[in-house]
C-alpha positions in Angstrom: 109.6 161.6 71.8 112.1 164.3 73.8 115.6 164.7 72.1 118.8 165.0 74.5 122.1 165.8 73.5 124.7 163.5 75.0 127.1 164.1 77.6 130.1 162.4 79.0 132.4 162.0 82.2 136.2 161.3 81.2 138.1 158.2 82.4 138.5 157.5 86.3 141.6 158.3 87.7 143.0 156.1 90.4 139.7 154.0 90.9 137.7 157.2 91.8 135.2 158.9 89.5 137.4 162.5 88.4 134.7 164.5 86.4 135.8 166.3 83.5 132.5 168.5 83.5 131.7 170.0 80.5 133.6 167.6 77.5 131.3 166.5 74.7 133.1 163.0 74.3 130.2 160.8 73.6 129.9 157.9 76.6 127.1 155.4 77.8 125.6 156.1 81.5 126.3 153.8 83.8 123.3 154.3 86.0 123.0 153.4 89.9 119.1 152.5 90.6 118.4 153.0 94.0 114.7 152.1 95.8 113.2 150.8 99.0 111.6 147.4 97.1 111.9 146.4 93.7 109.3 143.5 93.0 106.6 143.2 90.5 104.5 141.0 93.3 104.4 144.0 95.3 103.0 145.8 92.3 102.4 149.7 92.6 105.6 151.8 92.7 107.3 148.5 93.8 107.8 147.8 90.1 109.6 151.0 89.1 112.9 150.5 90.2 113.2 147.1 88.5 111.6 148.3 85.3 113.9 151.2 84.9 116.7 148.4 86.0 115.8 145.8 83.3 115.3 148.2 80.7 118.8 149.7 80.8 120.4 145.9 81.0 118.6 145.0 78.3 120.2 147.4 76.1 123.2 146.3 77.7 123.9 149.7 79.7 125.9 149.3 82.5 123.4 149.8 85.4 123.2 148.2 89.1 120.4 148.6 91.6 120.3 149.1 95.4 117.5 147.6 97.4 115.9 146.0 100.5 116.4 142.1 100.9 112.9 141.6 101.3 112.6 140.7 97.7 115.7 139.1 96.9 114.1 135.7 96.5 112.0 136.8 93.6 114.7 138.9 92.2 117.2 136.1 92.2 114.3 134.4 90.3 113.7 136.8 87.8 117.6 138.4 87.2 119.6 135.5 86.3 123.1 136.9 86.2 122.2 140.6 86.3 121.6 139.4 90.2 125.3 139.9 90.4 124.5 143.6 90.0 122.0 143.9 92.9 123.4 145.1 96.4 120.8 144.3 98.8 119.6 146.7 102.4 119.8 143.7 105.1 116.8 143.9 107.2 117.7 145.6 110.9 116.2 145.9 114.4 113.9 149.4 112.8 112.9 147.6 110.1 111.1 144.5 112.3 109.8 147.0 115.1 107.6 149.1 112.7 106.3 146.0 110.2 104.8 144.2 113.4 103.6 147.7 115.0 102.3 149.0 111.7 99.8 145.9 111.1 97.6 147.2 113.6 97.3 150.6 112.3 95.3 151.5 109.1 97.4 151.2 106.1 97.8 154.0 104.9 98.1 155.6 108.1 100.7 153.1 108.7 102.5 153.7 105.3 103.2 157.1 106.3 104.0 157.2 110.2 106.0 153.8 110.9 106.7 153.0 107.1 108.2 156.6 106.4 110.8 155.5 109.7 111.8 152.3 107.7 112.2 154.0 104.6 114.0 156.1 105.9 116.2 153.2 107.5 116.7 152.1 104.2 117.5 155.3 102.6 120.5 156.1 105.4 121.7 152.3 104.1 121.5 153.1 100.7 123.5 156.6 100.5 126.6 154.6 101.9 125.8 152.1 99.6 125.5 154.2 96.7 128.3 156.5 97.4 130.5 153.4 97.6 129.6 152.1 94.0 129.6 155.5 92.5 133.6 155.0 93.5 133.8 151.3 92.6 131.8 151.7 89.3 132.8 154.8 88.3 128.7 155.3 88.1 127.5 158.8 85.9 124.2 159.0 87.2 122.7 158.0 90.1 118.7 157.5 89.8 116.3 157.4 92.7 112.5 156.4 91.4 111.0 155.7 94.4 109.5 156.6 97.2 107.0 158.4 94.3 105.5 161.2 97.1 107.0 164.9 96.1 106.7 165.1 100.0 109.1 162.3 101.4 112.7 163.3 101.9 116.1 162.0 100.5 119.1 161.3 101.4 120.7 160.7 98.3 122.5 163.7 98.3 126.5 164.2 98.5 127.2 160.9 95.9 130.1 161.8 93.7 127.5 162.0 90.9 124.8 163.8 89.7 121.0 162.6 91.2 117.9 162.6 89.7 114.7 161.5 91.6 111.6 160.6 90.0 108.9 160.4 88.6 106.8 161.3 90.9 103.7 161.3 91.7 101.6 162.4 94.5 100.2 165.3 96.5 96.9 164.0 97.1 93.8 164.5 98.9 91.2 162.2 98.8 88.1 163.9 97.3 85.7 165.8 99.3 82.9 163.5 99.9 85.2 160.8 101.2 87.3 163.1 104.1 86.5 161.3 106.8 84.6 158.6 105.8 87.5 155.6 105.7 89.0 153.6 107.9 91.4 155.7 110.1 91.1 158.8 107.4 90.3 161.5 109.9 93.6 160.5 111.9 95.4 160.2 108.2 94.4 163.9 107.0 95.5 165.0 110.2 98.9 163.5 109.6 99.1 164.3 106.1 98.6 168.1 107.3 101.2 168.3 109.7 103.4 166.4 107.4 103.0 168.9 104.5 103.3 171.9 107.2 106.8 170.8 108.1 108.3 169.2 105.1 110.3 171.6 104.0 112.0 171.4 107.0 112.5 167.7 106.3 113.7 168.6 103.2 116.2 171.3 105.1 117.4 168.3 107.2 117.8 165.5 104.2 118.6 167.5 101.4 118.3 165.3 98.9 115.2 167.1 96.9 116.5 170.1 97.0 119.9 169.4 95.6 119.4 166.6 92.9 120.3 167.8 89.6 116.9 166.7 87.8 113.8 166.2 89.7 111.0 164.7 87.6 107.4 164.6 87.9 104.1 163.1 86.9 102.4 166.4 86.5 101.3 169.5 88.0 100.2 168.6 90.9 102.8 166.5 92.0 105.4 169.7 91.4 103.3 172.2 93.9 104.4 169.5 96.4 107.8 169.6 96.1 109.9 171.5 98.5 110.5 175.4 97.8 113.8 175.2 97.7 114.6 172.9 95.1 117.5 173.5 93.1 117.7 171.5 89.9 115.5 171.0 87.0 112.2 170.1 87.2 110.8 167.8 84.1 107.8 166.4 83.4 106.9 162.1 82.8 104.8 160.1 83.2 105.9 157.3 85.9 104.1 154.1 85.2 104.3 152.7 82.0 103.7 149.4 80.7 105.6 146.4 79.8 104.3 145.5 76.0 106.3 141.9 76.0 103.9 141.0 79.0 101.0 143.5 79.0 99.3 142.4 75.5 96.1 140.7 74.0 95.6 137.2 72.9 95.3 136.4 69.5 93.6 140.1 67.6 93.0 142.1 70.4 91.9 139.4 73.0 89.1 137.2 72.3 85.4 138.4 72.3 83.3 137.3 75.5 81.2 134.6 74.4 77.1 136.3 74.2 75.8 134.0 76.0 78.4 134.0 78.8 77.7 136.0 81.9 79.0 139.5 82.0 83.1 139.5 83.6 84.5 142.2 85.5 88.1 142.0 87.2 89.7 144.2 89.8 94.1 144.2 89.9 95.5 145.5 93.2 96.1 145.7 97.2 92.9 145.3 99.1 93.3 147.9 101.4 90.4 150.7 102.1 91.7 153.5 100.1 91.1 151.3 97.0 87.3 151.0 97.6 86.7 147.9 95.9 83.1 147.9 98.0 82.1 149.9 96.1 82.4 147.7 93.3 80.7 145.0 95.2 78.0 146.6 95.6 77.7 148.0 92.2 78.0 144.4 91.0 74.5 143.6 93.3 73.1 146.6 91.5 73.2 145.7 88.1 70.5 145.0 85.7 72.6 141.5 84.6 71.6 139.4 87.7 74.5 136.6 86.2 77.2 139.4 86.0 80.3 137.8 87.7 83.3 139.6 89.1 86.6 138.7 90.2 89.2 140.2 92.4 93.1 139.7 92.2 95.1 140.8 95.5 95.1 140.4 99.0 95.7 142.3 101.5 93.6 143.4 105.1 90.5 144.1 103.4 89.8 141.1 102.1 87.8 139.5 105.1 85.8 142.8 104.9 85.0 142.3 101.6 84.2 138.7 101.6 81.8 139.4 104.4 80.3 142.3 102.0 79.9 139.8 98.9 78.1 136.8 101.1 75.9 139.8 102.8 74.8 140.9 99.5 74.2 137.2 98.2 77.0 137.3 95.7 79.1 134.4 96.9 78.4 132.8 93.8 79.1 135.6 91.7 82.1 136.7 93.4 85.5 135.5 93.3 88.6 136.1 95.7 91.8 134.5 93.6 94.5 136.2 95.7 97.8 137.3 94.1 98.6 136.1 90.4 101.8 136.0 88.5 101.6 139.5 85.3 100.9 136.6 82.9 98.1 134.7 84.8 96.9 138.2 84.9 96.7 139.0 81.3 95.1 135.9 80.7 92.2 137.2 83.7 91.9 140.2 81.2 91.5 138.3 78.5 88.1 136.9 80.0 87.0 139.8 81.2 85.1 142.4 79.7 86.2 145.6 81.6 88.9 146.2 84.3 87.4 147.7 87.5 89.4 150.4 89.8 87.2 152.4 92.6 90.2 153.5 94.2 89.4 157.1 95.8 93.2 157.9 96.2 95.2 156.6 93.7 98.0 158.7 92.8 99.5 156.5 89.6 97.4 153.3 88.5 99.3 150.9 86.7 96.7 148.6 86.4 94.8 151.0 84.4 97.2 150.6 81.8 97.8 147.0 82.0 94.2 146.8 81.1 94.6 149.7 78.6 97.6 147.2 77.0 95.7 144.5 76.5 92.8 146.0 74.9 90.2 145.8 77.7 88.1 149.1 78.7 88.5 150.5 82.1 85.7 151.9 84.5 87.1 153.6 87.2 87.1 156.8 89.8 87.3 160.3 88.0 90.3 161.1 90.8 93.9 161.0 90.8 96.1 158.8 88.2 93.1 157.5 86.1 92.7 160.9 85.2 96.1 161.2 83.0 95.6 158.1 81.2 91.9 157.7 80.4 89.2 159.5 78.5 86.2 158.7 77.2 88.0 157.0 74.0 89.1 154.3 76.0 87.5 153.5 79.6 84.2 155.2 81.8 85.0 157.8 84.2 83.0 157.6 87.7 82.5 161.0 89.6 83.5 160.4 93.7 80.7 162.7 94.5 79.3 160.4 97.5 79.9 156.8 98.1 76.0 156.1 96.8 76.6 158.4 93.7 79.8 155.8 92.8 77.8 152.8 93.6 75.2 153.5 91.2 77.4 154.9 88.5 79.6 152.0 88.7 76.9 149.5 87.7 75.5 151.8 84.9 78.8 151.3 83.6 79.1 147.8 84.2 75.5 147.5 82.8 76.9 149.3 79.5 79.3 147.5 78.3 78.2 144.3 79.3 75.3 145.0 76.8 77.3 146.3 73.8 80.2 144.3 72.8 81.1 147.3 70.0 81.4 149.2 72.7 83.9 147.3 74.3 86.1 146.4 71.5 85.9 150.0 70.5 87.5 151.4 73.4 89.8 148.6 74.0 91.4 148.8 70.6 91.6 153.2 71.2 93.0 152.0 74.5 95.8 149.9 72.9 96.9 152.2 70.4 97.3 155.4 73.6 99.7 152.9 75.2 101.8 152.6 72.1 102.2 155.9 71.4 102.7 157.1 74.8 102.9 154.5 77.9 105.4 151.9 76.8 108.5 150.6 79.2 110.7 151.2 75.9 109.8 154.1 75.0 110.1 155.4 78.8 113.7 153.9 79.2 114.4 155.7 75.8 113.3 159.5 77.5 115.5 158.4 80.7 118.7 157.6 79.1 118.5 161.0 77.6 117.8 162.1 80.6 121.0 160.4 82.1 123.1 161.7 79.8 122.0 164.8 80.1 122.2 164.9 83.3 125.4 163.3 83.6 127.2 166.5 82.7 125.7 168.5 85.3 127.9 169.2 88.3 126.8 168.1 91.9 126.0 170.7 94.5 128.9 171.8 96.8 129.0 169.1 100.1 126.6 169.2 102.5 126.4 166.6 105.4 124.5 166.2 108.7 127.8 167.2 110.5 128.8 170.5 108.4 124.7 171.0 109.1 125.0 170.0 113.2 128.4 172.4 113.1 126.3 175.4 111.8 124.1 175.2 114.0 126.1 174.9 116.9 127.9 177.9 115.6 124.9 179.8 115.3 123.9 179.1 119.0 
């Protein structure tokens, strides 16, 4: 566990935050949470803001959040009074233009072309917002969790309080022998490539990276993406983690799959190509248990695809499509099941890894990206994405594996539940941050910089 020595802001003065930077009079953060969505439905880095949110109120730190109004149903839901401390980013003309354009482009592609523009939307909302409540709420610490790519710019910069962005986690490339080879990836490297050419320039433009007094990461090769220039201090965490009043087995480490029930496998997650979940399909056709069943929670535009792939194959029997769940319908899916499946060739974190990992269930998945940091051979199967029939086959060896060795299964479940107590916990993760905010909370913001001291230096210069 890291240990942070606490710093403190003095009184307001007049209603405005006046920084007294430097004094060592012990004071809570009071924490400003600012993301594009907060939602657990929307799963993924979705989820971080509000985790980070929750945890703090729990512990009854003063902390608000800033978000889009797209999930303010669920959040009103889900917050009872703590709604009060929610400011919501009213949808506008930007934000409807690229949603309906963007559904007929690849996702991905469309995540980072029309989705950066509404993000961006969104963030030039939020840093009038924010600035506003830093006054208002005399706010220490501003926090900015997501958008999780080292590469996107922000504009959280200028706030009347220190900023610290992160985790993130990011900076990929899918692996070599899938460049090309999905939906709309040869237009999506191209884009990527020009992105990561002129990001820094970006970053030049919407300083917010370079000048936030803490910028945290998931790991090394999320901090070679970050822009040259950054100023502040560079950390290192993890940025999933795992909700342990939710995310946990039934009765001693789940219940034992029947022997003579058919083998169970489940798959967690957006159906979109990146996530390859064909390739589990067809892995499930492969194995040597012909009654093997497997079923697959999420939507999204793949799933017609799919479906057509499981009735080609003759699976329809064997193959089950149950949409989105609520996190406790979920864990009681895991509970059934007797691995969690994740083909994804390009997944940067991989929350669902650990949800499985939580509630004691071994994990097969790709030997790329995010599964990397949390599994091993303790605790889940790691797949090789040398070629699409190399992943196919290895998959349902896998499958094939533990299905036939319940001692197996309960082994690496059970070393799986104890790495997510020692290291992946949502309390354990607010713990680190609000040593991190209070660290942080003593450091003093960069001098002003705005896009019209920027547009007046260059106009100078000309």
């Amino acid at each position: 566990m890291y240990r942070f020595a606490a710093n403190t802001l003095d009184k307001s003065v007049g209603g405005c935050p006046a920084r007294n930077w430097g004094t060592n009079v012990a004071e809570e953060p009071r924490v400003v949470i600012v993301g594009d969505n907060a939602s657990f439905h929307f799963g993924g880095e979705a989820s971080l803001p509000l985790h980070h949110f929750m945890g703090l109120r729990r512990r009854g730190i003063e902390a608000w959040l800033i978000v889009h109004e797209r999930t303010r149903a669920e959040l009103t839901a889900l917050l009872g009074a703590d709604i009060d401390r929610v400011t919501f980013i009213p949808d506008r003309a930007i934000h409807l233009i690229c949603w309906k354009l963007g559904r007929f482009l690849p996702a991905q592609v469309s995540y980072l072309t029309l989705g950066w523009i509404s993000r961006l939307a969104t963030q030039r909302t939020a840093q009038r917002l924010t600035r506003a409540l830093v006054r208002e709420r005399r706010v220490t610490v501003v926090h900015q969790p997501t958008p999780v790519s080292p590469r996107e710019p922000s504009l959280l910069y200028d706030m009347g309080a220190p900023v610290i962005i992160g985790p993130m986690n990011g900076n990929m490339a899918y692996p070599a022998a899938f460049r090309g080879s999905v939906w709309g990836q040869s237009m999506l490297s191209r884009i990527i490539g020009a992105a990561r050419r002129i990001s820094d320039l970006f970053h030049r433009l919407m300083p917010g990276k370079i000048r936030a007094q803490m910028i945290i990461v998931a790991n090394a090769r999320t901090q070679n993406g970050l822009p040259k220039a950054v100023r502040g201090e560079v950390r290192k965490l993890v940025e999933n983690g795992v909700d342990l009043t939710v995310w946990t087995p039934r009765g001693q480490h789940g219940q034992e799959r029947n022997a003579k029930r058919p083998p169970h496998f489940v798959f967690m997650g957006r159906l979109v190509d990146w996530k390859a979940v064909d390739i589990a399909i067809s892995a499930l056709a492969r194995m040597e248990h012909p009654d093997a069943t497997f079923e697959i929670i999420g939507d999204g535009p793949m799933r017609p695809a799919l479906m057509a792939l499981g009735e080609r194959l003759g699976l329809k029997d064997r193959l089950r499509f149950s949409g989105w769940l609520s996190q406790a319908d979920c864990v009681e899916k895991l509970d059934t099941a007797d691995a969690l499946l994740l083909p994804s060739i390009y997944e940067c974190g991989g929350a669902v890894v650990l949800e499985a990992m939580s509630c004691a269930r071994p994990v097969i998945a790709t030997a790329w990206g995010g599964p990397l940091d949390y599994l091993d051979e303790g605790c889940g199967i790691l797949i090789p994405p040398t070629s699409r029939e190399a992943m196919i086959s290895g998959f349902a060896a896998a499958m094939d594996r533990l299905a036939a060795d319940p001692d197996l299964r309960r082994a690496m479940g059970e070393a799986g539940r104890t790495r997510i107590l020692q290291d992946y916990s949502w309390d354990a993760k607010v713990e680190v941050m609000l040593g991190i905010y209070s660290s942080t909370a003593n450091l003093r913001p960069s001098a002003p910089t705005s896009y019209r001291l920027l547009l007046s230096a260059i106009s100078l210069q000309a």
